[in-house]
C-alpha positions, -999 to +999 in steps of 0.1 A: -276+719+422-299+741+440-318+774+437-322+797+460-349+823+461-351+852+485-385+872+482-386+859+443-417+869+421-433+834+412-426+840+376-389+845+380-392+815+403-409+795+371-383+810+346-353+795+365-370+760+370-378+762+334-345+765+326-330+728+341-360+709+334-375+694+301-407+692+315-420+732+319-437+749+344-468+773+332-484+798+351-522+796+338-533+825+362-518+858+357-527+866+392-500+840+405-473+857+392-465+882+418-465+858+444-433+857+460-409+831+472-387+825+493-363+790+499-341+765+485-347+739+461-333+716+435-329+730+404-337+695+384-368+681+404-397+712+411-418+687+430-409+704+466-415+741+452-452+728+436-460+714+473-450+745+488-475+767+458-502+739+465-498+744+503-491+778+507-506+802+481-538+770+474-531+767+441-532+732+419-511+715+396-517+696+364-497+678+343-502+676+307-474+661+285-441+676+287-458+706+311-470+709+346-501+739+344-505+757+375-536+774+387-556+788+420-578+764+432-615+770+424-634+780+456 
């Protein structure tokens, strides 16, 4: 199954991966979350939306436990 995102706040984007996938997503920077996105991607495995965050909007990724953290990159 896939998700498909058209202009999508990053939050509602998180909220929707969060629901299909045990490990969860979390948005450490409040400033992320009116990012928007746009594309498809599997519902079950967030690996190809995080590139597309790390590549696109520079942000990194950390996983702790059962969550991934996601933040801007330091400058």
């Amino acid at each position: 199954m896939c998700s498909i995102f058209q202009d999508a706040p990053l939050r509602e984007v998180i909220d929707e991966f969060n629901r299909y996938n045990r490990q969860q997503l979390v948005i450490r920077d409040v400033s992320l979350y009116y990012y928007h996105i746009s594309g498809t991607f599997p519902s079950a495995d967030p690996s190809r939306m995080l590139e597309l965050l790390r590549q696109r909007f520079d942000v990194t990724t950390q996983r702790d436990g059962d969550q991934i953290d996601i933040t801007r990159t330091p400058m």
